[in-house]
Structure formats: C-alpha cells, structure tokens
N, C-alpha and C positions, 0 to 999 in steps of 0.2 A: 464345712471345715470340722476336723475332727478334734472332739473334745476327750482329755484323760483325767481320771483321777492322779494327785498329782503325784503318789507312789508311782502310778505307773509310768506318768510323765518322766520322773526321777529315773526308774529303770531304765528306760528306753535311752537318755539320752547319758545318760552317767559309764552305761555299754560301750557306746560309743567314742565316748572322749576319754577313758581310762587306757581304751585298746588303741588310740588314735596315737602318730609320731609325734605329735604337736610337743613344745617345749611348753608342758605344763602347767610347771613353778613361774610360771613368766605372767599367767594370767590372773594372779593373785597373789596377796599380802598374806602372811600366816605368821604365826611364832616358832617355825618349826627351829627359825636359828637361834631363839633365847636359851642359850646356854643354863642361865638363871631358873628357867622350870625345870629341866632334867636335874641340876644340881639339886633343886630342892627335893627333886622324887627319890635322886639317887642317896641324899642322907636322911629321908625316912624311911626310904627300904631299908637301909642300912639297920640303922636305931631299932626296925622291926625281925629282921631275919636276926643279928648275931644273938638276940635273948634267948631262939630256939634251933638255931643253926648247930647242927649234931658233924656235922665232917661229909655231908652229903652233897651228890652235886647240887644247884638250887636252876630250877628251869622259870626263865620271865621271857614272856611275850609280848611283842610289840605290833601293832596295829594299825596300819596305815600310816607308812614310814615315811613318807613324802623322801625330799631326797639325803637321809639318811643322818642327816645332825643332829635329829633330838634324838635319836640310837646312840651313835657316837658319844655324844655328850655327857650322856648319863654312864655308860661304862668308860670313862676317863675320870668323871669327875668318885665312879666305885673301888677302880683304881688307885686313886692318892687316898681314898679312905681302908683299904684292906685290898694289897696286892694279891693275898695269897687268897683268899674266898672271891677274889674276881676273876680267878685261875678253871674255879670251881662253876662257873654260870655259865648255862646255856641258856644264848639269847637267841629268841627267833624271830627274826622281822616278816611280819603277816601283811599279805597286801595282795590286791585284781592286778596290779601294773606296776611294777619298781621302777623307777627312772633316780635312783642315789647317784648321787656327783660321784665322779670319780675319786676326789679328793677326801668325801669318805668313804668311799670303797675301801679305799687305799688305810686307810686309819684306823680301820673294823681288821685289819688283817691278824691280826697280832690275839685277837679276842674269838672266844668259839661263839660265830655267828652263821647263824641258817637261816636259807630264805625257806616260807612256803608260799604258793599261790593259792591261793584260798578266798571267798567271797565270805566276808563273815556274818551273813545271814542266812545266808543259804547253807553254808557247811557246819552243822552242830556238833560234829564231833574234832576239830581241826587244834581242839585244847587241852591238852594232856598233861595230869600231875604237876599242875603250874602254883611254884612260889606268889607268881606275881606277874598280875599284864594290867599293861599302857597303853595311854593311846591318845594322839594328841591331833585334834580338829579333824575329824574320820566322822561322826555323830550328823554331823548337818549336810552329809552327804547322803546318806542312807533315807531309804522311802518312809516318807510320812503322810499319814490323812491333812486336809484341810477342812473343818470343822467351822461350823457358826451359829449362833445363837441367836435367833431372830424372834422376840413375842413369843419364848418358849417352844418355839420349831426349831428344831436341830435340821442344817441343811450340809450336807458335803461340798466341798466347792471341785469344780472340777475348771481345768485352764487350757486352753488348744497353744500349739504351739510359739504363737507371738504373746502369752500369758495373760486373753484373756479369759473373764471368768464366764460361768454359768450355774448356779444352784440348785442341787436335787433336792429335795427334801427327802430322809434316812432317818430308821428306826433305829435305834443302836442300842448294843447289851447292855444292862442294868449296869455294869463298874463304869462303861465311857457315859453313858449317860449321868451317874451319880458324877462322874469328875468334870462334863461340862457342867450341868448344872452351879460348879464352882467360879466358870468362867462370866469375862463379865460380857454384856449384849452389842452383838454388831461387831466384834474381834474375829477376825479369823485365824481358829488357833489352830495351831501344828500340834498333833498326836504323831509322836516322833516311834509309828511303829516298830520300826526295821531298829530303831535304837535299843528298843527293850527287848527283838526277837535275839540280838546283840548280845546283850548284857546277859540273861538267862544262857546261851549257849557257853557264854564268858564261866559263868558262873559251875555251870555242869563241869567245865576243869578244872576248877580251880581246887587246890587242896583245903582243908578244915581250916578256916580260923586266916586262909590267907585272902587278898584283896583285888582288888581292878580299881585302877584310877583311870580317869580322862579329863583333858578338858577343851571346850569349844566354847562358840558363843549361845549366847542364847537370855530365858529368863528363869528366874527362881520364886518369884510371886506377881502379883496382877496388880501389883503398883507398875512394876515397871514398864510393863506394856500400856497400861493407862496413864502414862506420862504423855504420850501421841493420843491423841482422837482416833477412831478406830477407823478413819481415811486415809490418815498418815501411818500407822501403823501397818493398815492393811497390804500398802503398796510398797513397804519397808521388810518385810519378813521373809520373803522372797529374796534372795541375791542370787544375781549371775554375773559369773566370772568366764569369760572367753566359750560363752552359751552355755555353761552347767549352771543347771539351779541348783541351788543352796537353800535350806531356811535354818530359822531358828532351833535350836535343842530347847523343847518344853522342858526344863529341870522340874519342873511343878508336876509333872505327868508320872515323871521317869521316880520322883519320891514319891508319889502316891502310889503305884506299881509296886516298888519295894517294900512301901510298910504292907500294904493290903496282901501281899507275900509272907510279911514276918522277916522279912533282909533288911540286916543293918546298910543305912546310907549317911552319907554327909556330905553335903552342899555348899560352897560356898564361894568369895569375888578368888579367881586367879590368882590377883596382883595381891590380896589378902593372904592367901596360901602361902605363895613362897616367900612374901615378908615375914611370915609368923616362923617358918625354917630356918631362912638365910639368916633373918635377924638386923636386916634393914630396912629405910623408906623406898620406897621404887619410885618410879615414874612412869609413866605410860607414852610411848612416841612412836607413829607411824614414819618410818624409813624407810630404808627398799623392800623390811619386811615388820613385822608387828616388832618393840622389843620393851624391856623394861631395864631403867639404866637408872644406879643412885648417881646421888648428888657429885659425888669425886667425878664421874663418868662425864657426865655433863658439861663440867668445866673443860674437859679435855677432847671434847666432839662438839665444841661450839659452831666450829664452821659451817659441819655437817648438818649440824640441826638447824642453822639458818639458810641451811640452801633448802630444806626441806619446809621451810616455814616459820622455823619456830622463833620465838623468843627467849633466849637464856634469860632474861630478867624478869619476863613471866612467870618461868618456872623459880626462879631463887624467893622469888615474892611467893610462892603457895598456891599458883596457877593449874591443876591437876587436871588434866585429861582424863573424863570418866571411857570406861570399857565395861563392854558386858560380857566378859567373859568370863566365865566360871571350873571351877574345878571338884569334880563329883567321884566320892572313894564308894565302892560296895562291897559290904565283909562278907565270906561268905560263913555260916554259922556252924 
C-alpha cells in the first residue's frame, strides 16, 4: 500500500474533491454564514482605509469564498457604513472551484465583483496593488508537513490512504529544526507549509502599510495541544469531512515565520476579535453551521438551539462553549 507525505496526500485528494459535482458545503460545518466576522472585518477596514483613502478606487481580495456569504456580508455590512467609498471597491473572489448559492449571486450583483480562478499557492503573482485580502477557513486546506519529535529524532509522518501512519526519520533545515525543537515530544505537529507559501505570495501584493486577515482553526501555543496526550491529539488533528483531510493551522509556525521575516503579525481567539469590534459577549454554537450569537439572540432561537442540543439555561448561567479558532492580521511593512 502506498504511503504520501501528507502535503501530498492533501494535493491529490483536495484535486479531486474541489473539481468534483458533489454538494460541498453539505460536508461540513464552517462560519462562512456568521454575519458577525465579516461585520467585524468590514468596520476595521473601514476605521483603517478612510484615515488614508485619497478618492482612489480601493482593491480587496477574497480567498476561498466557499458559497459566497462572508463576501456578501462584508460588502453590505461596508455599505451601511460608507455607500459612496463601497462604490469605489473592487472585490475579487479567489478560489480552485466556486459553488456561491444563488442567493448570493444574486446579492453580489449590485457591487463590482470578479471572480478569479486561481490556486493560491501555486499562483504567486494572482495579487495585484491590493488595499486589503481575506480569507476565511481556506488555511487548513492547503498542504502541510507532519513532523514529530521523538528522543530528539525528528521523523516526517507519512499516511496511505485509510490514514495510516509510518515514520521516516528527516534531516530538516536549521529555522524548521530550531522551531521543532520548540515543539513538545511524541506530538505530531503540522508545518502548515502551503499556508505560509500563501501568505508571502499574499504579501508580494499587497500595498505598503496595507494587511491580510484570516481565520481557521487551529493552535497559538503548546499549551493547547498539550491539553490531550499526544494519543489523543495525534488522532484529532487530522479531520475529514466527506474524505478531504483537513488539519490544524500551526499559528505558532505561521508567527515564528513572520518575526524570523521582520513581518508585523497578530494573533489571536476569533470569538475575542469580533467582541473586541462589535463590542459584545458572543457565544459559540454549533448549528447547521459554526455561528456566534449574543445574549438577546438566544432568547429568541431557543427552540432552535434546543433541537440542536443546547441548553438556554446553561448558557444564561455562564456555560461557554470553548473554540479554537483564531484570527491572524499580517501587515505588510
């Protein structure tokens, strides 16, 4: 049986289910419909373009649009804050396979929006004189090493098709080896390569002084993965949704990259992000898809949330669903 590293595992199989008919968004949970992260992205662009916004048009990018609402959302919610500089935005949704609902198709009409088709690791040039690019759970798709630390041997893990493993042992260059060495022992960490070939190509269009936001799941320090035994961990970092593997986004890889660069970054919890914007508590609730809803919302989708599981009086009591997801700004200098 044949064994890949799991970049290439990733390739292979990620080819074929982007280009496949299958009804995609039906194989997974995402946030692509919380209204509430575009809103927050859309009034700190805001906050950040009108201080140097000269009468120019302003160009932002989007990055794996899944079907088309955290686009949407953000230019509606740019709209009620400045109809006339949202006149002015060319928006381009970037993606291997668009499948956007109709519904916002139909929504986007009225705003100047372009598709490209573009692989954004493979295409380094596809970012051009850009205000500002997004990008929302796109990261834990993209090829990565699997790495582990064993008694100071650094082993690659490599997984055949039904995801099991087998260990090469690999010499690796002085920066990866200085950042596992960070790592703790018997973890098999994700080097989210294709993330950071990503980010740099991101970076190469981006204008002076403007930024790249995203956010996915993943970790930010080695507490959090050392919360599981490196058993339970190991066989948790990994997901498959309707046979695509997923893993973690190393945030800890992707900041040490940046500084050992000289690129301003910042890191930090999602549901932290857009409380610190909107300027409310959130809540964290798995529905048909990820979402975060305050307190008023709650009361008024009680049904809903008890057919899904929940408890309204768990959450009025301070019950908080933890999430690992995060949200990562890179300035470019």
């Amino acid at each position: 049986m044949k064994y890949y590293k799991f970049d290439e595992l990733q390739n292979k199989i990620n080819q074929e289910y982007y280009k496949s008919n299958v009804d995609i968004y039906s194989d997974f949970k995402t946030f692509v419909d919380c209204s509430k992260i575009s809103e927050a992205d859309a009034i700190e662009f805001y906050n950040f373009i009108k201080k140097k916004w000269n009468g120019e048009e302003i160009n932002i990018y989007d990055m794996g649009v899944g079907n088309g609402s955290y686009s949407l959302n953000f230019l509606k919610k740019m709209e009620k804050l400045d109809p006339e500089l949202t006149k002015l935005i060319n928006y381009r949704l970037c993606d291997i396979s668009f499948r956007i609902s109709e519904k916002n198709e139909k929504g986007m009409e009225k705003f100047n929006v372009y598709k490209q088709y573009v692989d954004a690791v493979a295409n380094k040039n596809f970012i051009k004189n850009a205000d500002y690019v997004r990008s929302n759970e796109m990261f834990d798709d993209l090829p990565s090493k699997v790495y582990v630390k064993k008694e100071d041997v650094i082993f690659e893990v490599y997984y055949n098709e039904q995801y099991e493993r087998k260990y090469v042992e690999i010499e690796l260059s002085k920066k990866d080896k200085e950042f596992m060495d960070l790592m703790p022992e018997g973890y098999e960490i994700p080097i989210n390569t294709g993330c950071l070939t990503c980010m740099l190509n991101v970076l190469e269009g981006l204008k002076k002084d403007s930024y790249f936001t995203f956010n996915d799941y993943g970790f930010i320090d080695t507490y959090e993965i050392m919360e599981m035994g490196p058993e339970f961990y190991n066989m948790a970092n990994i997901r498959t949704y309707g046979g695509q593997p997923t893993i973690d986004v190393n945030f800890m890889y992707l900041e040490y990259e940046m500084k050992r660069k000289g690129i301003k970054s910042v890191v930090e919890n999602q549901r932290k992000y857009v409380e610190k914007i909107l300027g409310n508590t959130l809540y964290y609730f798995e529905l048909d898809q990820l979402d975060y809803l305050e307190e008023a919302e709650i009361k008024t989708r009680k049904k809903e949330l008890e057919k899904h599981g929940y408890s309204v009086d768990d959450v009025k009591n301070g019950v908080l669903e933890f999430d690992d997801y995060k949200y990562m700004k890179i300035i470019k200098n």
